[in-house]
Biopython code that builds the backbone (N, CA, C, O; Angstrom):
import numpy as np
from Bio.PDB.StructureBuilder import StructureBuilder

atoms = [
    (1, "UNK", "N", (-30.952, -14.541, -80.081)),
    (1, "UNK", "CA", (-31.032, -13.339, -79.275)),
    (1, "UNK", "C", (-30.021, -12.322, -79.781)),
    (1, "UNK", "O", (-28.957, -12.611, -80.328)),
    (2, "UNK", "N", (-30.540, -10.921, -79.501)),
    (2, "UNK", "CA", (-29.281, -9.903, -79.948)),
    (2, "UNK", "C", (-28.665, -9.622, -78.492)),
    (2, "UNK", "O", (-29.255, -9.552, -77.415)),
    (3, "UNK", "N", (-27.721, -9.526, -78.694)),
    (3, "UNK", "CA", (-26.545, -8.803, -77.592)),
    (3, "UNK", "C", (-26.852, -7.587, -77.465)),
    (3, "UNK", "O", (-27.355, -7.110, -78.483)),
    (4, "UNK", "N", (-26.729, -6.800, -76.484)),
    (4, "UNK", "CA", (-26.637, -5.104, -76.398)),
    (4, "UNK", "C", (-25.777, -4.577, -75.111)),
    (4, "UNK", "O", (-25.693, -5.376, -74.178)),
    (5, "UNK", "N", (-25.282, -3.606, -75.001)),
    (5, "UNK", "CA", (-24.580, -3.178, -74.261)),
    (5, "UNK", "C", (-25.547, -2.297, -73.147)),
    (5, "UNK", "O", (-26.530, -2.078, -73.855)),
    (6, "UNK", "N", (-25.746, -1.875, -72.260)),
    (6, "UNK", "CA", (-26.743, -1.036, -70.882)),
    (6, "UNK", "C", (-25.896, -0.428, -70.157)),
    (6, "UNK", "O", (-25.165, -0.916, -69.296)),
    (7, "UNK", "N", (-25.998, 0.848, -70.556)),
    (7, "UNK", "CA", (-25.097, 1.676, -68.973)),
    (7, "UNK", "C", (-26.442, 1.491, -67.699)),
    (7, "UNK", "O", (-27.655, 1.679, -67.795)),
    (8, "UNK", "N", (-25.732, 1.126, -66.740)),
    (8, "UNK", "CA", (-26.724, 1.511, -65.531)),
    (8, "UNK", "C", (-25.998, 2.282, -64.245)),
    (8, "UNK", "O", (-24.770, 2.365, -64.233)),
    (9, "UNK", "N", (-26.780, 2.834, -63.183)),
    (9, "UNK", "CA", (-25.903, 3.668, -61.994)),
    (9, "UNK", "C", (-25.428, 2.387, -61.449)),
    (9, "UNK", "O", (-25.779, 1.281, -61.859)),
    (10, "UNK", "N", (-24.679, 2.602, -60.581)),
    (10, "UNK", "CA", (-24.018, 1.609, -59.099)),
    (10, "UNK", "C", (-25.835, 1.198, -58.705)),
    (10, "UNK", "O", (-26.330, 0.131, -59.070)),
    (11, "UNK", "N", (-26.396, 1.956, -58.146)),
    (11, "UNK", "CA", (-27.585, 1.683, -57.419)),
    (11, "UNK", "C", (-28.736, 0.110, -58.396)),
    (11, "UNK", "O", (-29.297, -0.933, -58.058)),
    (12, "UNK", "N", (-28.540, 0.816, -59.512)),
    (12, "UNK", "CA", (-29.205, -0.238, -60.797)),
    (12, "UNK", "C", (-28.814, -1.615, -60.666)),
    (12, "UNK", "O", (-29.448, -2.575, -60.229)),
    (13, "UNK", "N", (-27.455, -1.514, -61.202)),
    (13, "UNK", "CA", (-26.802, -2.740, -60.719)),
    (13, "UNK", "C", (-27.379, -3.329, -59.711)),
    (13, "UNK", "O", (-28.185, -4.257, -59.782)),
    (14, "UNK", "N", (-26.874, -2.665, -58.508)),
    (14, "UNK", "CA", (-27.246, -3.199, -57.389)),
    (14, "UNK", "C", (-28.342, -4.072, -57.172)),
    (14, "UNK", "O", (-28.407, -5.261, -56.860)),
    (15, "UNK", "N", (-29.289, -3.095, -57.440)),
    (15, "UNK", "CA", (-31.153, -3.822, -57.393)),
    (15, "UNK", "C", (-30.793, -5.013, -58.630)),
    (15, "UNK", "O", (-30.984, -6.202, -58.377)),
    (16, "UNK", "N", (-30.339, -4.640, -59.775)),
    (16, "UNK", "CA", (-30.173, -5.500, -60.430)),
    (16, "UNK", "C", (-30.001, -7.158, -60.434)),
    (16, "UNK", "O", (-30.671, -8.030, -60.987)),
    (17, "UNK", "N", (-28.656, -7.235, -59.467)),
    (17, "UNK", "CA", (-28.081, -8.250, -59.146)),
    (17, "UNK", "C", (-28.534, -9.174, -58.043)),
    (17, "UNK", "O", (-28.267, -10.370, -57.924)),
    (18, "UNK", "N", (-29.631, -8.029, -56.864)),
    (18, "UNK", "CA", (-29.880, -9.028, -55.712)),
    (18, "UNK", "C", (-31.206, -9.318, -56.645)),
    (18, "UNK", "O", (-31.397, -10.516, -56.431)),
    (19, "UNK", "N", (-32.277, -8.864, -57.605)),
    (19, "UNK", "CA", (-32.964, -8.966, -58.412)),
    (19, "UNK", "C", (-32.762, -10.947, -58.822)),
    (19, "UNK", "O", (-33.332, -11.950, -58.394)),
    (20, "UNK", "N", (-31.842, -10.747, -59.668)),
    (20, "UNK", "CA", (-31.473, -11.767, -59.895)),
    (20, "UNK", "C", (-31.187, -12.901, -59.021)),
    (20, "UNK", "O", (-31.631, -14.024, -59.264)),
    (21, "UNK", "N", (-30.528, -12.660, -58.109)),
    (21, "UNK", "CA", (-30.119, -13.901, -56.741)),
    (21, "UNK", "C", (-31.236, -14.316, -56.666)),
    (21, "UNK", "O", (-31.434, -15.448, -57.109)),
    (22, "UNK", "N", (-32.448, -13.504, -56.040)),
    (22, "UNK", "CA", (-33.494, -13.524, -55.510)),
    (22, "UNK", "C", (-34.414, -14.803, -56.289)),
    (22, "UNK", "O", (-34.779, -15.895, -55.854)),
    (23, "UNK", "N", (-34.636, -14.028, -57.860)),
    (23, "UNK", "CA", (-35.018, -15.305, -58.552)),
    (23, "UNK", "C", (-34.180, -16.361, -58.890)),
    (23, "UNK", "O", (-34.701, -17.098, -59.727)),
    (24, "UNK", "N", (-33.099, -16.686, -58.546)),
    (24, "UNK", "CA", (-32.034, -17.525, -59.106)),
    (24, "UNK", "C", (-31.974, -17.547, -60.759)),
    (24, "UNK", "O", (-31.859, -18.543, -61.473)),
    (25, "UNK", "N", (-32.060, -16.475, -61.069)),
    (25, "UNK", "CA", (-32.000, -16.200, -62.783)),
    (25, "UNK", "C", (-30.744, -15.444, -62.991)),
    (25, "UNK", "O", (-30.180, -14.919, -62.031)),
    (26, "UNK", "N", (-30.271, -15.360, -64.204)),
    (26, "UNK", "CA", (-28.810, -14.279, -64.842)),
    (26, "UNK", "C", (-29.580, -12.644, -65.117)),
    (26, "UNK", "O", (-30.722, -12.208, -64.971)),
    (27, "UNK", "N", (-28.530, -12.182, -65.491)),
    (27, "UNK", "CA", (-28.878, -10.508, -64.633)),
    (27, "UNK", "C", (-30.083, -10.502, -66.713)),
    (27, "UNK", "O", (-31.287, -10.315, -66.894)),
    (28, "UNK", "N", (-29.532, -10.643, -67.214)),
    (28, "UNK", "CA", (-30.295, -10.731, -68.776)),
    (28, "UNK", "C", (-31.945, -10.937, -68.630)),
    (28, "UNK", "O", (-32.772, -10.154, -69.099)),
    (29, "UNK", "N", (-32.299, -12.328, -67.772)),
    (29, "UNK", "CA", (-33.065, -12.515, -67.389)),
    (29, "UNK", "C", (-34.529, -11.942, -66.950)),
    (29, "UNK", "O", (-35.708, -12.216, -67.171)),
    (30, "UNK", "N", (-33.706, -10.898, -66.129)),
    (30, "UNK", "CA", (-34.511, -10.091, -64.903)),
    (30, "UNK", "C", (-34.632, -9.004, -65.891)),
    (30, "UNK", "O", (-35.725, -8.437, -65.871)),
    (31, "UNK", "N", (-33.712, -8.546, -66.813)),
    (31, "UNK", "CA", (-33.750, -7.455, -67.484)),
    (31, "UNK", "C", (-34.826, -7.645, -69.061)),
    (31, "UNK", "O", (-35.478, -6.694, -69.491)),
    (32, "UNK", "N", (-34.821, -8.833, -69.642)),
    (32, "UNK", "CA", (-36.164, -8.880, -70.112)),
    (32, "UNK", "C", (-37.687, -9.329, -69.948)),
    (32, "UNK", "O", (-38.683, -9.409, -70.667)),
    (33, "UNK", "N", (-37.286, -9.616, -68.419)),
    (33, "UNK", "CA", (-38.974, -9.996, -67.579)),
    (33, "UNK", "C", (-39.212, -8.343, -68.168)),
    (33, "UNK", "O", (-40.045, -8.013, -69.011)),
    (34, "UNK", "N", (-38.095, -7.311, -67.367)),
    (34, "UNK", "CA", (-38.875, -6.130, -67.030)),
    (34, "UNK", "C", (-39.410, -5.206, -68.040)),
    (34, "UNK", "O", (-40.402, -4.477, -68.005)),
    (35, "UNK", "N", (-38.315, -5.452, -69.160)),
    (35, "UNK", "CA", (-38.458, -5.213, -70.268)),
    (35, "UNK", "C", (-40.477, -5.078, -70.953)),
    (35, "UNK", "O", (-41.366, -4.253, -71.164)),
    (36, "UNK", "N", (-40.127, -6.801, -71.036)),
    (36, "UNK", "CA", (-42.005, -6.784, -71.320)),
    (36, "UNK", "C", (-42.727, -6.766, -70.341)),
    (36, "UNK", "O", (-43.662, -7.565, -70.294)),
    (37, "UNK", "N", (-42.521, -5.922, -69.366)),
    (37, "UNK", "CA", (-43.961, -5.551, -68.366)),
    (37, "UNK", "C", (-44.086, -4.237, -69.121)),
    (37, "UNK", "O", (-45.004, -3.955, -69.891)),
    (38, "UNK", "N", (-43.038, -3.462, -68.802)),
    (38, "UNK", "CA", (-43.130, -1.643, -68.913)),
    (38, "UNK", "C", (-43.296, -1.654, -71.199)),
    (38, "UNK", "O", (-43.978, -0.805, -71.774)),
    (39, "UNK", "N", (-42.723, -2.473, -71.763)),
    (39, "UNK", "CA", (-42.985, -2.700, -73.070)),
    (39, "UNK", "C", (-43.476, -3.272, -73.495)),
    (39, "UNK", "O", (-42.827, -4.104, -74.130)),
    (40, "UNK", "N", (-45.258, -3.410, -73.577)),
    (40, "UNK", "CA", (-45.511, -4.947, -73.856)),
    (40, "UNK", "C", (-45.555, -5.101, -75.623)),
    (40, "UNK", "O", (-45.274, -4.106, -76.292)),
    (41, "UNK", "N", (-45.854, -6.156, -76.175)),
    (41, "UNK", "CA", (-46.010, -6.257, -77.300)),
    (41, "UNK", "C", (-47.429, -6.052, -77.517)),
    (41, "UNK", "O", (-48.197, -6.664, -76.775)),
    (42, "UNK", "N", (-47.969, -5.184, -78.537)),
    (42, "UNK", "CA", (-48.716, -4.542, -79.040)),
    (42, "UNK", "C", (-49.466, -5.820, -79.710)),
    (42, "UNK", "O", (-50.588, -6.042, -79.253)),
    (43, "UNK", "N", (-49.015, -6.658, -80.692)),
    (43, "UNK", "CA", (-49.593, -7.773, -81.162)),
    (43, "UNK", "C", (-50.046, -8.779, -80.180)),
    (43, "UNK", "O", (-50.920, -9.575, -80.522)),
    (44, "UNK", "N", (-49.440, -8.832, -78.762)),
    (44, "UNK", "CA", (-49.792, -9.810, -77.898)),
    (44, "UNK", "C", (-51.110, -9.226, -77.537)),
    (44, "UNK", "O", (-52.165, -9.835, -77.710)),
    (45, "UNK", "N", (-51.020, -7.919, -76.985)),
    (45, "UNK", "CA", (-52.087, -6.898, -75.908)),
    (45, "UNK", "C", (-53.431, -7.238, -77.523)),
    (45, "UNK", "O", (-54.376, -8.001, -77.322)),
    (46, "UNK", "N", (-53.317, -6.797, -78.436)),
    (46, "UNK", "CA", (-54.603, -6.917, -79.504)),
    (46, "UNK", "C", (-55.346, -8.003, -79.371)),
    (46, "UNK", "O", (-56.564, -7.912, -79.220)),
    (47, "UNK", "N", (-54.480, -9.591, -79.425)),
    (47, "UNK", "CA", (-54.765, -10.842, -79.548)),
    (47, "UNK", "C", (-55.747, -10.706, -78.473)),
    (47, "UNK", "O", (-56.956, -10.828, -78.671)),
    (48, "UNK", "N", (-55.102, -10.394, -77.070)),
    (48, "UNK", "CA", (-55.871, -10.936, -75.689)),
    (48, "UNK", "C", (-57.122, -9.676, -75.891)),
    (48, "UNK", "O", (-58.111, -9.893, -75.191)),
    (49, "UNK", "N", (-57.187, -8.536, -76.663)),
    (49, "UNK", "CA", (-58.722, -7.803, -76.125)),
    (49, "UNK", "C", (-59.245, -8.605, -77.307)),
    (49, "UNK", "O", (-60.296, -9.015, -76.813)),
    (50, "UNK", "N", (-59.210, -9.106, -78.550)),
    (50, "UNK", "CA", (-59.855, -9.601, -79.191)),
    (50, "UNK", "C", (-60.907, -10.776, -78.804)),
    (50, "UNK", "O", (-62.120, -10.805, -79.008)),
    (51, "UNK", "N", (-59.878, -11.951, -78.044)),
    (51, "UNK", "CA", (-59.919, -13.019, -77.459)),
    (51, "UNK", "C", (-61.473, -12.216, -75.855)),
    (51, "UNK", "O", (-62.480, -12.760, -75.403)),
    (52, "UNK", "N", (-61.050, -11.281, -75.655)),
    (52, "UNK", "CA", (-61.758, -11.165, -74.523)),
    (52, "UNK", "C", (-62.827, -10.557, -74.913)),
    (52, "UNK", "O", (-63.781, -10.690, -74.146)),
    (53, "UNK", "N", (-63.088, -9.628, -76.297)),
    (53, "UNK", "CA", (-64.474, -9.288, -77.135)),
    (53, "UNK", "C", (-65.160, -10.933, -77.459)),
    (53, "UNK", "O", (-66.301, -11.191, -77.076)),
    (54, "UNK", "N", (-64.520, -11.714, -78.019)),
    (54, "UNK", "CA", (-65.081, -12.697, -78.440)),
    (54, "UNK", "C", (-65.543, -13.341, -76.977)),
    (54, "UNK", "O", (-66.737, -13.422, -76.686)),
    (55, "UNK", "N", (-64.711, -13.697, -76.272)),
    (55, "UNK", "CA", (-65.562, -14.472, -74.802)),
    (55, "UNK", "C", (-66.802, -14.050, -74.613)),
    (55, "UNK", "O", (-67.673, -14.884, -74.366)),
    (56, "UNK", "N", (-67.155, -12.497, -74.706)),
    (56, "UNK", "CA", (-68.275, -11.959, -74.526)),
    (56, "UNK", "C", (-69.478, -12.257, -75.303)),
    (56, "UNK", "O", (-70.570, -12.058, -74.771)),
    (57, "UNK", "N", (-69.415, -12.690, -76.443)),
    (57, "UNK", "CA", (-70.274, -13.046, -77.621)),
    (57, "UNK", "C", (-71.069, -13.620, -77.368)),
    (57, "UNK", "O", (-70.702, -14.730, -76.981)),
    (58, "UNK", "N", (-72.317, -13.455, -77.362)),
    (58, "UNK", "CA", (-73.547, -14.412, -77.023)),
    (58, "UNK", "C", (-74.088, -14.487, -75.475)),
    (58, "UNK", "O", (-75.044, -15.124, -75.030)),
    (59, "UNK", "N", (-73.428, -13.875, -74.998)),
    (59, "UNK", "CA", (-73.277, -13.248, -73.030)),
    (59, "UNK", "C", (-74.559, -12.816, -72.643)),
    (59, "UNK", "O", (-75.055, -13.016, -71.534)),
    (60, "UNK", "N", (-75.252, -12.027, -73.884)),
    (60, "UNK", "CA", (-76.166, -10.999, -73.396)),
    (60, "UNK", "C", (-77.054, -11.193, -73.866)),
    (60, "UNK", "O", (-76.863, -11.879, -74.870)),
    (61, "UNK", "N", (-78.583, -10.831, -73.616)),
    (61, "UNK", "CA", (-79.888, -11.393, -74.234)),
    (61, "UNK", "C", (-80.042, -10.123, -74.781)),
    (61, "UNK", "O", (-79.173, -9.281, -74.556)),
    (62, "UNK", "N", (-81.326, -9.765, -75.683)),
    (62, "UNK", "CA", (-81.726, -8.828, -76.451)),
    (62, "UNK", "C", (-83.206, -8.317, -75.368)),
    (62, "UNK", "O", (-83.735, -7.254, -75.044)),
    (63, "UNK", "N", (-83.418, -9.755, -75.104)),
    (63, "UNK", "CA", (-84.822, -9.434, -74.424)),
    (63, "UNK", "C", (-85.651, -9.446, -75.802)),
    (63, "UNK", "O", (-86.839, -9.503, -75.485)),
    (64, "UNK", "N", (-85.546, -9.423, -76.911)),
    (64, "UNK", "CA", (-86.684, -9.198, -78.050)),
    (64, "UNK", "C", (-86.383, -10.881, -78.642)),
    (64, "UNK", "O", (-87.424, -11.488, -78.895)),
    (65, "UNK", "N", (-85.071, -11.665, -78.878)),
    (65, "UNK", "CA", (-84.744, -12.871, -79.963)),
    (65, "UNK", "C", (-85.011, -12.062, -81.674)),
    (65, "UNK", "O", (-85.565, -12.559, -82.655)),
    (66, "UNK", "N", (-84.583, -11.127, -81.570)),
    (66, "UNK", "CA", (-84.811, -10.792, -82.873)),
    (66, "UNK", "C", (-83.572, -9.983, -83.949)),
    (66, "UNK", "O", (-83.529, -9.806, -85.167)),
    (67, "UNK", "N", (-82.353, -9.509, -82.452)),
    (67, "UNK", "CA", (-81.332, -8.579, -82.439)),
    (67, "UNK", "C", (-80.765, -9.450, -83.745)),
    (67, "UNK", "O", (-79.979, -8.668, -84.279)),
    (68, "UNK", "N", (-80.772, -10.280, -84.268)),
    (68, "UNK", "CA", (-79.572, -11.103, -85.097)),
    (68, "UNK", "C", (-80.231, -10.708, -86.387)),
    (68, "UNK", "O", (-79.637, -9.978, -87.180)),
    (69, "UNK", "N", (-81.386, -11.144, -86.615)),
    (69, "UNK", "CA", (-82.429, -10.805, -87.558)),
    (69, "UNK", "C", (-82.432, -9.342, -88.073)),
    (69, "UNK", "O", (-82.070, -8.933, -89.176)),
    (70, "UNK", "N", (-82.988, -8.559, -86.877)),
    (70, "UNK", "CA", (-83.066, -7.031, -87.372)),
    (70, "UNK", "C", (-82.094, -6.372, -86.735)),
    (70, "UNK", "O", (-82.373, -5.344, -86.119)),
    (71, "UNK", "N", (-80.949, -6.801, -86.776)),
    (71, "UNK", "CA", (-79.636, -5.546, -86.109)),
    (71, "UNK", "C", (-79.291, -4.469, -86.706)),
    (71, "UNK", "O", (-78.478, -3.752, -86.122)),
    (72, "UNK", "N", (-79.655, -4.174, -87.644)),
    (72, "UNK", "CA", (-80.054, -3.072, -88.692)),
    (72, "UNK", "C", (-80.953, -1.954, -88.049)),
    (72, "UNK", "O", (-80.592, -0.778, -88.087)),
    (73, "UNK", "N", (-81.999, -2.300, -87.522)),
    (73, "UNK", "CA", (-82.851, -1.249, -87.270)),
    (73, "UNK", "C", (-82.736, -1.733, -86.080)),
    (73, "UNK", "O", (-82.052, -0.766, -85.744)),
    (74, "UNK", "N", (-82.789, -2.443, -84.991)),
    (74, "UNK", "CA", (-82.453, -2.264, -83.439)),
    (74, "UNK", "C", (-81.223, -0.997, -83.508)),
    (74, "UNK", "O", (-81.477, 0.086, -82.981)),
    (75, "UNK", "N", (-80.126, -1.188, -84.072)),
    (75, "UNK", "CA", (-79.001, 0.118, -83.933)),
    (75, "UNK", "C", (-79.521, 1.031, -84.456)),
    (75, "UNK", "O", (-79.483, 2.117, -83.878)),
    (76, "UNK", "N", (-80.026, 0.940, -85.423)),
    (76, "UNK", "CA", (-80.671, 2.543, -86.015)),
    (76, "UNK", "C", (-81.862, 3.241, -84.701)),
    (76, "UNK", "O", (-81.781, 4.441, -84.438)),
    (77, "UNK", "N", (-82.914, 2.346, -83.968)),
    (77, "UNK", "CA", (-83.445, 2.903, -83.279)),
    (77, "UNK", "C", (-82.808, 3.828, -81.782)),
    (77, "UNK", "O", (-81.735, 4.160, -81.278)),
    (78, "UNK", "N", (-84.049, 3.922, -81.580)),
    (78, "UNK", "CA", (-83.723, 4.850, -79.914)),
    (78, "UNK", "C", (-83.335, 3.973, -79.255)),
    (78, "UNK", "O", (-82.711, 4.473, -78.319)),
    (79, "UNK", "N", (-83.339, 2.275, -79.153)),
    (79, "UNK", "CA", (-83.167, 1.569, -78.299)),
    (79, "UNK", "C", (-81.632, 1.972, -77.265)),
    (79, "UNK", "O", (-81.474, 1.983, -76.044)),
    (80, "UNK", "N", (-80.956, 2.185, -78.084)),
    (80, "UNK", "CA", (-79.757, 2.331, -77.877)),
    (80, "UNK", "C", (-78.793, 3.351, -78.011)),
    (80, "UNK", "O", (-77.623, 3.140, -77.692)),
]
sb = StructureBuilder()
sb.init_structure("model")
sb.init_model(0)
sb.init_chain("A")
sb.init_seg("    ")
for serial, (resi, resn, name, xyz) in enumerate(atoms, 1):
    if name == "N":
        sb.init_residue(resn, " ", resi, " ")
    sb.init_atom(name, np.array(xyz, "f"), 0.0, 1.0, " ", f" {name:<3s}", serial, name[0])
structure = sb.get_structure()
């Protein structure tokens, strides 16, 4: 882990610390839960819409059985 220094108001602290009691965690703790809510990681957020395009895969009928075959000209048409 890196060390860093945080100015915060009296009030920060404050929330800070009953923050912490509350979960029985150290003030560090509470400060990188919050960290990755309001910052998330960009590589995490990609993984999970990828993961959630793929769940979808095969979900939906064509109504024709042919979309795999001719997906070429189903997208080229008006169908869609």
């Amino acid at each position: 882990m890196i060390r860093t220094q945080v100015s915060l108001t009296e009030d920060q602290m404050r929330r800070l610390r009953l923050e912490a009691r509350r979960r029985h965690v150290s003030l560090a703790a509470v400060i990188r839960d919050a960290l990755d809510r309001v910052v998330p990681d960009e590589d995490a957020q990609r993984l999970e819409r990828i993961e959630a395009l793929l769940a979808q895969a095969g979900t939906a009928a064509s109504g024709t059985g042919t979309v795999a075959r001719d997906h070429d000209a189903v997208l080229a048409g008006d169908r869609w």
